[in-house]
Residue frames as a rotation matrix with the C-alpha (Angstrom) as fourth column:
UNK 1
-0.979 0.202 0.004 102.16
0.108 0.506 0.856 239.11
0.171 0.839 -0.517 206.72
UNK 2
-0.314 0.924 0.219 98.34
-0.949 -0.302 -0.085 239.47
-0.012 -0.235 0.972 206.11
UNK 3
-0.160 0.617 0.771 96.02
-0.538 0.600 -0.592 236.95
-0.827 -0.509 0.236 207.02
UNK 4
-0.552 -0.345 -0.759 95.50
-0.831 0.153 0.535 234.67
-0.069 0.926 -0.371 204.44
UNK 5
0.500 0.365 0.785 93.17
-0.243 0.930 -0.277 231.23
-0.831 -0.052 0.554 203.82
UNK 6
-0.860 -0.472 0.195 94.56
-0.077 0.496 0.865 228.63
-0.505 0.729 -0.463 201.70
UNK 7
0.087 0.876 0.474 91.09
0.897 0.139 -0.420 228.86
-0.434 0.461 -0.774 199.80
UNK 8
0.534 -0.201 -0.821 92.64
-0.466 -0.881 -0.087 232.55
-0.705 0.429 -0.564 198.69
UNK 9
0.131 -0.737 -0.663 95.47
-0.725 -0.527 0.443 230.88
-0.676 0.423 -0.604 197.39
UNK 10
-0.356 0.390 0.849 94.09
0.717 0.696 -0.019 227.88
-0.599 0.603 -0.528 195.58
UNK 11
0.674 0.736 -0.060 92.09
0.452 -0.475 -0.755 230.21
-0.584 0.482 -0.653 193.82
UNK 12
0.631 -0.584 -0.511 94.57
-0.617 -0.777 0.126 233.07
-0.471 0.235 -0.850 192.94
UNK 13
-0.305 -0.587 0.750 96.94
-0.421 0.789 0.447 230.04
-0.855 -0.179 -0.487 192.34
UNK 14
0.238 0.471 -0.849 95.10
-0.967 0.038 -0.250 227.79
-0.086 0.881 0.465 190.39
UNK 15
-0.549 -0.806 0.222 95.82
-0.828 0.561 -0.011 225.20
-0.116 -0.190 -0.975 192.35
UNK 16
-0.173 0.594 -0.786 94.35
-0.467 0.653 0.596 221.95
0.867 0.470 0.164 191.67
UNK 17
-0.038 -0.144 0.989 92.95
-0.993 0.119 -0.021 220.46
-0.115 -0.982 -0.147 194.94
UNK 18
-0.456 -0.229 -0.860 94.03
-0.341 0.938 -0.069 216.50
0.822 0.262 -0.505 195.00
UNK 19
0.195 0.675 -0.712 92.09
0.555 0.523 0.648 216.02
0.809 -0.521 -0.272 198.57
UNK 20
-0.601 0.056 -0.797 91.02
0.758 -0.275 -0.591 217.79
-0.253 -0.960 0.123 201.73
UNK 21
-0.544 0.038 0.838 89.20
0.309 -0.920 0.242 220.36
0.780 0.390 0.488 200.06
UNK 22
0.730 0.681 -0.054 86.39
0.339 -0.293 0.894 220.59
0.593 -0.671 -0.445 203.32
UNK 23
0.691 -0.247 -0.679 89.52
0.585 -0.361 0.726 222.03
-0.424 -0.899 -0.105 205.01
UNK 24
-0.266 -0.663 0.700 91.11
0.914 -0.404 -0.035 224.60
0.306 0.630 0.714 202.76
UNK 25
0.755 0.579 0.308 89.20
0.326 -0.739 0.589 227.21
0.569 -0.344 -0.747 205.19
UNK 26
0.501 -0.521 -0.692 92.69
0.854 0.166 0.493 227.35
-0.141 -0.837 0.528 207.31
UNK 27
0.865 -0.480 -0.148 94.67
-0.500 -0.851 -0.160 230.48
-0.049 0.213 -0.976 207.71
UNK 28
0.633 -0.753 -0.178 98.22
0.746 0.655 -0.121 230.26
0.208 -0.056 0.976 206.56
UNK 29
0.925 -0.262 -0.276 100.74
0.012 -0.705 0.710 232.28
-0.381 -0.659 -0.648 208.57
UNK 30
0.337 -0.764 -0.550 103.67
-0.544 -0.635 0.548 231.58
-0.768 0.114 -0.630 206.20
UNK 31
0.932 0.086 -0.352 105.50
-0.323 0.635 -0.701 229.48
0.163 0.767 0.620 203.58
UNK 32
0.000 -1.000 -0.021 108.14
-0.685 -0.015 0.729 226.96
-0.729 0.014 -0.684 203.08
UNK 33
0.692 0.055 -0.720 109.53
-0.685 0.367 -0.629 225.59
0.230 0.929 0.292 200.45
UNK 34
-0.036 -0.642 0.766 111.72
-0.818 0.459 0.346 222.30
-0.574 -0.614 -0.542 200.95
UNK 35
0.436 0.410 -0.801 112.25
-0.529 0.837 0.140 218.53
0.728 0.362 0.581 199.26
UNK 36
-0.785 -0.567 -0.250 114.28
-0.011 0.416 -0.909 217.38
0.620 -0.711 -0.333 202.23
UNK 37
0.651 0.702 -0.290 111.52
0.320 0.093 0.943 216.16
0.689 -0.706 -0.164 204.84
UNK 38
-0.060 -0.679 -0.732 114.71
0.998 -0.027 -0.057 216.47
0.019 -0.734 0.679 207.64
UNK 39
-0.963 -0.268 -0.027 114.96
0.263 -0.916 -0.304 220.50
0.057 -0.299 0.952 206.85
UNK 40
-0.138 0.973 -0.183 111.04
0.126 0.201 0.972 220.48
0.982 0.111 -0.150 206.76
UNK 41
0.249 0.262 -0.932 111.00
0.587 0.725 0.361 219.26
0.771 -0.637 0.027 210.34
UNK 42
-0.179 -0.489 -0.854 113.36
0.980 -0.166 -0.111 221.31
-0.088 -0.857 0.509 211.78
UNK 43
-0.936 -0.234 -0.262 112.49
0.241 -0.971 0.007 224.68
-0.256 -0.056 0.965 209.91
UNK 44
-0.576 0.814 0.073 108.79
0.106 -0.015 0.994 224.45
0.811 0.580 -0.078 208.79
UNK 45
-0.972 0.124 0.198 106.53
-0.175 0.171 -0.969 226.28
-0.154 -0.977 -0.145 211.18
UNK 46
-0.631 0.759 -0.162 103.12
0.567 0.307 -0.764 225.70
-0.530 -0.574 -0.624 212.39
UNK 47
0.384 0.793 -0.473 100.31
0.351 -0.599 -0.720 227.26
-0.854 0.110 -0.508 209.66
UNK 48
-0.213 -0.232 -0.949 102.42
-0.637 -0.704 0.315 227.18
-0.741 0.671 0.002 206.75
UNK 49
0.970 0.242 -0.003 101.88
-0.096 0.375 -0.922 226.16
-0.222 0.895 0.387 203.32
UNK 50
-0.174 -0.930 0.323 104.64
-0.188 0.354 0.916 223.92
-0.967 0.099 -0.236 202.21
UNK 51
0.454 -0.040 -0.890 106.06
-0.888 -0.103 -0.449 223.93
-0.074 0.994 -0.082 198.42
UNK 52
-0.063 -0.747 0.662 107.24
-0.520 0.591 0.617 220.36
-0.852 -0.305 -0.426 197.71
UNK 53
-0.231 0.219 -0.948 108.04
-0.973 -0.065 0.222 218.22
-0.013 0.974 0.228 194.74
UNK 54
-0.940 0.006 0.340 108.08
-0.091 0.959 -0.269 214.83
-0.327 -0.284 -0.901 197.08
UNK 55
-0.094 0.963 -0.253 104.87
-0.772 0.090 0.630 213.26
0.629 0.254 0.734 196.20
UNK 56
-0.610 -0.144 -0.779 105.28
0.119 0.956 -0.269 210.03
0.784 -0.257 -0.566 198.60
UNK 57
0.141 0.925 -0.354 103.17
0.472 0.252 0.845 209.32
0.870 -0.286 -0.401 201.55
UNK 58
0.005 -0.576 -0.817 105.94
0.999 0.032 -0.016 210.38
0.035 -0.817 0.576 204.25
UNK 59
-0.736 0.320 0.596 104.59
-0.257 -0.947 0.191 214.33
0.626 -0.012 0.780 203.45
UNK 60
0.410 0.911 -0.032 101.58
0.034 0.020 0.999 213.58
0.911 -0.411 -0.023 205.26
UNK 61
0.433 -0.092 -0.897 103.37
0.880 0.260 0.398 212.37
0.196 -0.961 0.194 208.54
UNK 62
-0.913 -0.373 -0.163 105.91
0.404 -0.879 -0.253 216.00
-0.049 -0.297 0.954 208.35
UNK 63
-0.667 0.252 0.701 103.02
0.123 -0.890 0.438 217.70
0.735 0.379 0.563 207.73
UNK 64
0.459 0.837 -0.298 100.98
0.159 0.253 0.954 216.54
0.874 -0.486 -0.017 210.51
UNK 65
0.340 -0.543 -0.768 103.76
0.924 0.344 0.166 216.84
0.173 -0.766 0.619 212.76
UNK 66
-0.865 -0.301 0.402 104.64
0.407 -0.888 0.212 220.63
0.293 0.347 0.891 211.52
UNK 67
0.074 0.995 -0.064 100.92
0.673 -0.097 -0.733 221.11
-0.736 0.011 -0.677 211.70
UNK 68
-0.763 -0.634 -0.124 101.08
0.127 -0.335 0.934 222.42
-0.634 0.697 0.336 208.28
UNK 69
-0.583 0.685 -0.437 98.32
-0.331 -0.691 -0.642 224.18
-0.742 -0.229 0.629 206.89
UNK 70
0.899 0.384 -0.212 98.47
-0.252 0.058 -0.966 222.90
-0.358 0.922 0.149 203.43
UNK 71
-0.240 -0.967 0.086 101.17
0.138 0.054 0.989 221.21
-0.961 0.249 0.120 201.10
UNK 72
0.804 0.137 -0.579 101.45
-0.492 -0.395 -0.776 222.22
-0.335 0.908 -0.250 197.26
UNK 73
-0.129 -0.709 0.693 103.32
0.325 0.630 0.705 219.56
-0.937 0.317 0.149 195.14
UNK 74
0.407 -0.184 -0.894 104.84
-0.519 -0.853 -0.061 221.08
-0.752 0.489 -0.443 191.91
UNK 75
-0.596 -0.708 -0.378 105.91
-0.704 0.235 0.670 220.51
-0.386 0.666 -0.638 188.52
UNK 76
-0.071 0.722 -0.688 102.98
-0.866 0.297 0.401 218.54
0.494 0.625 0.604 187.28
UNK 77
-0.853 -0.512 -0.103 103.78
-0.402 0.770 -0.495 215.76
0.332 -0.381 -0.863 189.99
UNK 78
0.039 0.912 -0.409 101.00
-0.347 0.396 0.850 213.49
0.937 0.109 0.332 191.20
UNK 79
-0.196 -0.230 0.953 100.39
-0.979 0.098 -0.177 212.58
-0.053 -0.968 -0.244 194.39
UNK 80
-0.929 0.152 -0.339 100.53
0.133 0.988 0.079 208.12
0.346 0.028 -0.938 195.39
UNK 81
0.219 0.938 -0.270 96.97
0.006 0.275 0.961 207.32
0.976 -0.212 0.054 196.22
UNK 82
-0.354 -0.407 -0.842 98.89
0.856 0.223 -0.467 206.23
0.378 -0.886 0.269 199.60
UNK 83
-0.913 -0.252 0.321 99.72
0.209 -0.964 -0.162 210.04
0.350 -0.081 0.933 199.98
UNK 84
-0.723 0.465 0.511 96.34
-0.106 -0.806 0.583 210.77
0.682 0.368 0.632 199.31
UNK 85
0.290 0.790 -0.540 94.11
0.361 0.433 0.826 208.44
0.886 -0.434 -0.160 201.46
UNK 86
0.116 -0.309 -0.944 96.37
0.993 0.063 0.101 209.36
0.029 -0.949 0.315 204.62
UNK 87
-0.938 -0.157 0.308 96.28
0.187 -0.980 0.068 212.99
0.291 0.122 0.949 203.46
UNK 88
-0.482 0.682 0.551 92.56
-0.409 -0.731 0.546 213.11
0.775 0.038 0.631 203.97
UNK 89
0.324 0.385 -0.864 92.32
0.736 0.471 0.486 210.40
0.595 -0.793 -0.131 207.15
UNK 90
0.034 -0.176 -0.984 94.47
0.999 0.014 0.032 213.19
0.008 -0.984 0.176 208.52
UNK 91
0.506 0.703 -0.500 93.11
0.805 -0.593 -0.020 216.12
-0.311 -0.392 -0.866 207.36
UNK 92
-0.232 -0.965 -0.124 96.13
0.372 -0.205 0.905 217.76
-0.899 0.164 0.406 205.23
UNK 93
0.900 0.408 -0.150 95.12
-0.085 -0.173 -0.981 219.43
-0.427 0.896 -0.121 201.80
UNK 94
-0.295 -0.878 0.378 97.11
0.538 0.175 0.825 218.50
-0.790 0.446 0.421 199.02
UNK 95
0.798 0.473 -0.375 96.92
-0.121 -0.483 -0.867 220.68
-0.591 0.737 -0.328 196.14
UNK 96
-0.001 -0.971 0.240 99.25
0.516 0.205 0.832 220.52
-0.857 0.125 0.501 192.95
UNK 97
0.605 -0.150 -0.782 100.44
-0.418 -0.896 -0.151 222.65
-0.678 0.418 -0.604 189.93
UNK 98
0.794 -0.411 0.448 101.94
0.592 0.355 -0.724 222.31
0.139 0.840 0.525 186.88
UNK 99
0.793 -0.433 0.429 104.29
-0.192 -0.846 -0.498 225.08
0.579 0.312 -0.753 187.71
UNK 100
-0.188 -0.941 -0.282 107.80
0.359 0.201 -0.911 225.10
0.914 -0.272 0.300 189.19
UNK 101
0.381 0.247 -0.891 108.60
0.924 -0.127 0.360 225.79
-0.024 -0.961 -0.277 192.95
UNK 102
-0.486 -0.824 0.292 110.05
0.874 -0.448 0.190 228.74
-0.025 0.347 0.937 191.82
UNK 103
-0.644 0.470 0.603 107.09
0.179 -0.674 0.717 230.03
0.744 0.570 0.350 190.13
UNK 104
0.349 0.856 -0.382 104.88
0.625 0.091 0.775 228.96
0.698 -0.509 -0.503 193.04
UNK 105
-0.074 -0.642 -0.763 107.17
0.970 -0.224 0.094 230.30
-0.231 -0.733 0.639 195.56
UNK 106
-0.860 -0.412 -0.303 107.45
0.441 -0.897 -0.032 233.70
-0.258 -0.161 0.953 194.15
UNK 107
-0.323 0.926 0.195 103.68
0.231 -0.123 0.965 234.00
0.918 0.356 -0.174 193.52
UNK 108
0.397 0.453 -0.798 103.15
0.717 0.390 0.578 233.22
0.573 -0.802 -0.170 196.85
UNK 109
-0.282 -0.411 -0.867 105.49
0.860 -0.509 -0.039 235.68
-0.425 -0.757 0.497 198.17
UNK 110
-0.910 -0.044 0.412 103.57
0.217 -0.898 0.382 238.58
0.354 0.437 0.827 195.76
UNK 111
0.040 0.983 -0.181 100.73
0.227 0.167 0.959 237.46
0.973 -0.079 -0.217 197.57
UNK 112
0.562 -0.169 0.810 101.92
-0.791 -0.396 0.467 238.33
0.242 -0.903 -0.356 201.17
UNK 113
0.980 -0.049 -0.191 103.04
0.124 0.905 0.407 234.68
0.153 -0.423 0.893 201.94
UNK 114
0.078 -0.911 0.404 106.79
-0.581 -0.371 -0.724 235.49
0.810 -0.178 -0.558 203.58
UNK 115
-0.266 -0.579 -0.771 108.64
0.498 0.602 -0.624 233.99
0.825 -0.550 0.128 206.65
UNK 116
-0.801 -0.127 0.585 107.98
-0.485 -0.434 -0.759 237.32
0.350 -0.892 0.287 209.27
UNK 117
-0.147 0.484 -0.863 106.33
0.880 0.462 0.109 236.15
0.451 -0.744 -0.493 212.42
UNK 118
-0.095 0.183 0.978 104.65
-0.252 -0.955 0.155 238.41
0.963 -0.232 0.137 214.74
């Protein structure tokens, strides 16, 4: 996969940033897509950009734990305020879309975003 900043794909995207933008400078080394926080945990690695439709606060804590680069909540979904304040005490960009995880998902993978590790 090429290099990538989640400030490429916000752009290219059209993602709306909901909070963190002062850290959307991060490289993202892959993608998952998940609403289960449990398969999150166990398969989501370091530096990716997670597709989710969960909007609760309990993203923030997988994503901090994953060290996840960036999360992208779909389908026109809002994020809780909750979400958001503890998204930016801990440094997490949330961004969101009107589009399906589908659509976002297979954008993302015409963009380079893919699973291979090096």
């Amino acid at each position: 996969m090429k290099t990538l900043k989640l400030s490429e794909i916000i752009k290219y995207l059209n993602l709306k940033i909901e909070c963190g933008e002062k850290f959307t400078d991060r490289n993202i080394s892959g993608g998952y897509v998940s609403d289960l926080l449990s398969d999150v945990m166990a398969n989501a690695k370091k530096g990716d950009i997670w597709v989710t439709l969960q909007t609760h606060s309990n993203i923030v804590a997988v994503a901090v734990l994953k060290e996840i680069s960036g999360v992208i909540i779909v389908g026109n979904r809002k994020p809780e305020p909750e979400t958001l304040k503890k998204a930016e005490q801990e440094k997490i960009p949330v961004m969101t879309t009107e589009l399906s995880g589908f659509e976002i998902v297979g954008r993302l993978y015409e963009m380079g975003v893919n699973r291979d590790r090096e």
